[in-house]
C-alpha positions as CSV (number, residue, x, y, z in Angstrom):
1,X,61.4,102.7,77.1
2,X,62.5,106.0,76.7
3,X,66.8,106.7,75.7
4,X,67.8,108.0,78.9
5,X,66.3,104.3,80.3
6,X,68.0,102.9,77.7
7,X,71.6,104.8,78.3
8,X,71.9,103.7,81.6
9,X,71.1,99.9,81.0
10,X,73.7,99.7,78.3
11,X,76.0,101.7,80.6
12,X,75.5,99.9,83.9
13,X,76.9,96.7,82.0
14,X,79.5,98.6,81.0
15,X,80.5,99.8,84.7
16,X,79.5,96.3,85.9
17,X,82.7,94.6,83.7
18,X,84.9,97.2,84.1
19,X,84.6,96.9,87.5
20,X,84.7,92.8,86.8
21,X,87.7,93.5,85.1
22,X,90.0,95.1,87.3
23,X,88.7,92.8,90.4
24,X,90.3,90.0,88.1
25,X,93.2,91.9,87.3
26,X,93.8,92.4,91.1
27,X,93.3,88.7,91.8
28,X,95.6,87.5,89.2
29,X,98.6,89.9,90.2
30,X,100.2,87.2,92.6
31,X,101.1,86.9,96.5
32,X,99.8,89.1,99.2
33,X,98.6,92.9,98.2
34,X,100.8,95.3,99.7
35,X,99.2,97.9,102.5
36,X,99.6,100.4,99.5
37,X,98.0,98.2,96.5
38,X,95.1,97.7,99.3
39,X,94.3,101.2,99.9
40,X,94.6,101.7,96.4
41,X,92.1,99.0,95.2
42,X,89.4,100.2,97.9
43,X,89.8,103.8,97.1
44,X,89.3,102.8,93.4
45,X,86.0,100.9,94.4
46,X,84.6,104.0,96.8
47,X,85.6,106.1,94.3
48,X,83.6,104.6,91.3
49,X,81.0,103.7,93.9
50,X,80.4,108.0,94.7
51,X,81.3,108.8,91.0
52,X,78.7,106.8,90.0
53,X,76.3,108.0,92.6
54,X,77.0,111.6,92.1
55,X,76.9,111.3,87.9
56,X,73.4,109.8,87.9
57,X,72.6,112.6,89.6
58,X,73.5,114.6,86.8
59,X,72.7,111.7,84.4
60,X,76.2,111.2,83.5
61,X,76.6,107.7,85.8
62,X,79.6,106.3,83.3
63,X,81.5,109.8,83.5
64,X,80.6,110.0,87.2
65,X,81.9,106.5,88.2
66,X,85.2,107.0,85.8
67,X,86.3,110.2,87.5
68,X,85.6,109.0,90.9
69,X,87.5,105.8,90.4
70,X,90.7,107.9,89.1
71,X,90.3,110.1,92.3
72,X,89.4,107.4,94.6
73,X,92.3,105.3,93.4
74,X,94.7,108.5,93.8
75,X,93.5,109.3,97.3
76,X,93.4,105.0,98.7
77,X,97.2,104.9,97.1
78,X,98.1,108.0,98.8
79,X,96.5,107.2,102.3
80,X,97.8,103.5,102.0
81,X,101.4,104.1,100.8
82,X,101.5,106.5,104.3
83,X,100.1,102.8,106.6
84,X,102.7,101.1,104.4
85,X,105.3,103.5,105.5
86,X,103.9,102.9,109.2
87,X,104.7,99.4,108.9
88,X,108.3,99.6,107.3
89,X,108.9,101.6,110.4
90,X,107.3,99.5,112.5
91,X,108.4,96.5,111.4
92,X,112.2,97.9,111.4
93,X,111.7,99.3,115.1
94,X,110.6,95.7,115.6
95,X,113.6,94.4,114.1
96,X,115.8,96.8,116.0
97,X,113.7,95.8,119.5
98,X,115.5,92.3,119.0
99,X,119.0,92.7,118.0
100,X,118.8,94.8,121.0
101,X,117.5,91.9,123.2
102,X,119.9,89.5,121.7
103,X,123.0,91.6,122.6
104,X,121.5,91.8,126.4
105,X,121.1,88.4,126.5
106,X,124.9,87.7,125.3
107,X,126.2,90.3,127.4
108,X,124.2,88.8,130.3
109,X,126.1,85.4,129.2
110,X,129.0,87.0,129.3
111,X,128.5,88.2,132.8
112,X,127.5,85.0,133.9
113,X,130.8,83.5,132.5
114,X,132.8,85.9,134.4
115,X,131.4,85.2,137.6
116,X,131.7,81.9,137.5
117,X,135.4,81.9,136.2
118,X,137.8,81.0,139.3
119,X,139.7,84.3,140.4
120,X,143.8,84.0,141.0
């Protein structure tokens, strides 16, 4: 076995539990992932996925997969804190939607009641 064969076998294990690691890490952080920590996570993954790809072209797999996992994570925070800004706004125009319906239906009450008051 030549060293570069060898390099990459005691590399790939490395990759493998760091990326072991932070899955666990992820899983052990409690309640539902936010929209952000989502995009986050799976930009970290493509990222280390394509960095690794793209290093062992250049025989650098470890260096590859490190820099693509900061970029990655960068970019899936960035893109995932904008669809957890979507739903704040959503979820507030939501919220909005039914105060809006609750004050129609007590005015519509309302209504009612004075139609159905006797006149003088």
């Amino acid at each position: 076995m030549n060293s570069r064969k060898a390099a990459l076998i005691v590399k790939s294990p490395f990759i493998a539990s760091l990326a072991l690691g932070a899955t666990l890490l992820a899983g052990c952080a409690g309640g539902a992932l936010t929209t952000r920590e989502k995009g986050a996570g799976i930009g970290a993954l493509g990222g280390a996925a394509m960095g690794g790809i793209i290093g062992s072209a250049v025989h650098h797999p470890a260096a590859g997969a490190a820099i693509g996992t900061a970029f990655g994570l960068g970019a899936g925070a960035l893109v995932g804190d904008q669809l957890q800004g979507r739903e704040n706004a959503a979820y507030d125009q939501d919220q909005q939607i039914n105060a809006n319906q609750q004050e129609l239906q007590r005015q519509r009450r309302e209504i009612d009641d004075l139609r159905n008051r006797p006149e003088y």
